[in-house]
Structure formats: structure tokens, C-alpha cells
C-alpha positions as CSV (number, residue, x, y, z in Angstrom):
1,X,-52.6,142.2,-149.9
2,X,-52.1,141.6,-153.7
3,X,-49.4,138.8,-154.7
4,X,-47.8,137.8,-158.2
5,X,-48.8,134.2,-159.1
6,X,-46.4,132.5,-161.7
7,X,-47.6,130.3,-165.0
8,X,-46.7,127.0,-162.3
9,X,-49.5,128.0,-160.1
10,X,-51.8,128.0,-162.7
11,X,-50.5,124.9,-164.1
12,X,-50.9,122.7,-161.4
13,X,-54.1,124.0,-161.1
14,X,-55.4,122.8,-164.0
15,X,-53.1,119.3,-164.1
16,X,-53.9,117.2,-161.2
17,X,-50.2,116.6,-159.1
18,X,-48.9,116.7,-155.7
19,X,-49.5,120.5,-155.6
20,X,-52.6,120.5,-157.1
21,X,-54.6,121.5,-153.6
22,X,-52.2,124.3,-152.9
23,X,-52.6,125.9,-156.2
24,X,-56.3,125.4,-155.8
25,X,-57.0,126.9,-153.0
26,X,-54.5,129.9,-153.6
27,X,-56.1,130.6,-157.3
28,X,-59.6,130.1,-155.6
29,X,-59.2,133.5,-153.3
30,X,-59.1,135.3,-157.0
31,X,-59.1,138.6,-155.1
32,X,-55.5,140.0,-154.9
33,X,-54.0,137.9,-157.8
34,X,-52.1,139.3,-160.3
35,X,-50.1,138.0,-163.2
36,X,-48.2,139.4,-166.1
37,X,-50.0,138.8,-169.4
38,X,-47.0,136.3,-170.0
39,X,-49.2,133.6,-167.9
40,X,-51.4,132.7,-170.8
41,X,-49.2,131.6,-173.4
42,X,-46.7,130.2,-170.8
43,X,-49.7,128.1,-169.5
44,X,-51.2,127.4,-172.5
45,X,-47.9,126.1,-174.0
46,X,-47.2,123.6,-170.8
47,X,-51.2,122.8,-171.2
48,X,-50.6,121.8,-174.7
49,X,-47.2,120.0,-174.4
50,X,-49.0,117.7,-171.1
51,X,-52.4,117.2,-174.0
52,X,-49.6,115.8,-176.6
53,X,-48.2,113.6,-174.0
54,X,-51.6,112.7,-171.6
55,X,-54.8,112.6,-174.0
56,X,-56.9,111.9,-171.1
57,X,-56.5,115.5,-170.2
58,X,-57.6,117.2,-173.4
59,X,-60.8,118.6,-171.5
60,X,-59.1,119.3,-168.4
61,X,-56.8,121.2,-170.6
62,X,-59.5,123.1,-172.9
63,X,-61.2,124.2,-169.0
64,X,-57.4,125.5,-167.8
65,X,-57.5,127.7,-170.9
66,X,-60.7,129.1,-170.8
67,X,-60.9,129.7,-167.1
68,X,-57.4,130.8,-166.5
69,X,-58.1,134.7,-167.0
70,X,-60.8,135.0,-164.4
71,X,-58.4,133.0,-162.0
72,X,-56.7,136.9,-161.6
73,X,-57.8,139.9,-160.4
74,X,-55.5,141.7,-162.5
75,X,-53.3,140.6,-165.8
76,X,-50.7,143.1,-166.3
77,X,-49.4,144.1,-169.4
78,X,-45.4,143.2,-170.0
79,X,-44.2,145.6,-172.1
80,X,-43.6,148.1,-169.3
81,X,-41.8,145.6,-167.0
82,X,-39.4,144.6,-169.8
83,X,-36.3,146.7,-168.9
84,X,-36.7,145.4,-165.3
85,X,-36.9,142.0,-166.2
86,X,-33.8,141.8,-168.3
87,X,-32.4,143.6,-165.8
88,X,-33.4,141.0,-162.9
89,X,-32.4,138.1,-165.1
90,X,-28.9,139.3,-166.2
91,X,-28.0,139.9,-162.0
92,X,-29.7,136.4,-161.1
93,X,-28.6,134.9,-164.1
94,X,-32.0,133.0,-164.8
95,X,-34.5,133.3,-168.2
96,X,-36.1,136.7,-168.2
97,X,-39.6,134.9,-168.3
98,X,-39.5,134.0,-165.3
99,X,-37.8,137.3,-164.2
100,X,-41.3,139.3,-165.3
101,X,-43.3,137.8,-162.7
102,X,-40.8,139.3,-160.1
103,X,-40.6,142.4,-161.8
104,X,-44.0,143.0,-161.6
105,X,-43.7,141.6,-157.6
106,X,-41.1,144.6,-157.2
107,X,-42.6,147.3,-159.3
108,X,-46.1,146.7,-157.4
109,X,-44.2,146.3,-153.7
110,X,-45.9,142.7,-153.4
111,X,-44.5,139.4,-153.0
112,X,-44.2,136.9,-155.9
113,X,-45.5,133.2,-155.1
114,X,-44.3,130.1,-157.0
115,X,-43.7,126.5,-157.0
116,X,-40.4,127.2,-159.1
117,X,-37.5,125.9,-156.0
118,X,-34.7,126.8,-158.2
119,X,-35.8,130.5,-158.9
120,X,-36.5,131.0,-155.0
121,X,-33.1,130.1,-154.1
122,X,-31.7,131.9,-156.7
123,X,-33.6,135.6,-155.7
124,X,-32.5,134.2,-152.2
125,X,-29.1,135.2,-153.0
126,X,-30.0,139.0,-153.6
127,X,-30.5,140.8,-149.9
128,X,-32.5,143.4,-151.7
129,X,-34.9,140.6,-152.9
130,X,-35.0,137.6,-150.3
131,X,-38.1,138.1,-149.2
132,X,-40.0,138.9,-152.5
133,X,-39.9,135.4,-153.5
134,X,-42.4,132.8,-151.6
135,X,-43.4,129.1,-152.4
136,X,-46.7,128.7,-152.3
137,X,-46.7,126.4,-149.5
138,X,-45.0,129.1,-147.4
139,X,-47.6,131.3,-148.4
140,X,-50.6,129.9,-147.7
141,X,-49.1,128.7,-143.6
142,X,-48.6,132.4,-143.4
């Protein structure tokens, strides 16, 4: 079954960190990932502010960038998820950026997988949506 990947996934895929393995081997099944366009300048713009601060990753970086679109089956378009999102983010009361990732998890009937603690606990709260949100390490034990 298809699941939503966040820009964190893809982050820590391309960063070496404690969730580094997770991400890889999720993002390394390709098949079934999907994404609102939203990813690539949200990754690209936590790629760039790690290169200002860790120069030693400028190629890791440039590689994260280029390869980050074939990490997906699909990249959806946001405009059409909009509505929903600002929707989503006024009842959780959380930024609407990440709120498109889970509107695309609901519009498609999938679940959404993150490393993002805060925003599971927060879609915890709504009945209608506790089980749409999973970390990834929950994820990949299932």
C-alpha cells in the first residue's frame, strides 16, 4: 500500500543522523512513495541551511537534490490539497506545510509517515485522524 513520506524522511536520508538507516531503507522501497511537490523546496531549503553550517556535506547535499525526485513513486501537485490543508492546520493548530503531507495522506486514504514527534501527537488528538499519522519507526516494525 502507497504512504505519504514527509520532507524529514528525505532529509535524514540525505544527512547522516540517528535516523539515517530508517529513512534509508524506507526511501529505498521507492514503490508506493508519495509526496506533495512541497518536499523539494522544503528539502532543498534544510539541505542548504545544514551546507551553510557543515561544508563537508556540500556533495552529500548536491546528491540529496538530484536524487530526491526518483526517491517517489509519485510527487503530487499541491494546489489541489490547499483548502484541506488550511483546513487540517487551523483544527490542529500546526503550520499548514506540514498539514499538506496529511492532506494528501487523507485525500488518497493512506497513511502519512514522519519523524516529526510533535505533529504525530498533535493528529493524535483528532479520533478521525489517529491512525493516519505513523513514525517511521512504527512503520517499518509493522
Amino acid at each position: 500500500m502507497p504512504v505519504v513520506v514527509d520532507a524529514s524522511i528525505a532529509y535524514h536520508r540525505t544527512i547522516p543522523t540517528d535516523h539515517t538507516a530508517a529513512a534509508v531503507s524506507l526511501l529505498s522501497k521507492k514503490v508506493g512513495l508519495i509526496a506533495p511537490d512541497l518536499i523539494i523546496p522544503e528539502v532543498s531549503n534544510a539541505l542548504f541551511t545544514t551546507a551553510n553550517c557543515t561544508p563537508e556535506y556540500a556533495q552529500r547535499i548536491m546528491d540529496g537534490i538530484e536524487f530526491l525526485p526518483r526517491w517517489f513513486s509519485e510527487i503530487a501537485p499541491t494546489s489541489p490539497l490547499r483548502f484541506q490543508a488550511l483546513r487540517l492546520a487551523s483544527e490542529l493548530r500546526h503550520p499548514v506545510s506540514d498539514c499538506f503531507y496529511l492532506a494528501l495522506a487523507v485525500q488518497r486514504g493512506v497513511r502519512m509517515i514522519t519523524l516529526d514527534t510533535h505533529f504525530i501527537r498533535k493528529v493524535e488528538q483528532n479520533p478521525a485522524l489517529a491512525d493516519t499519522v505513523l513514525h517511521i519507526d512504527e512503520h517499518l516494525r509493522a
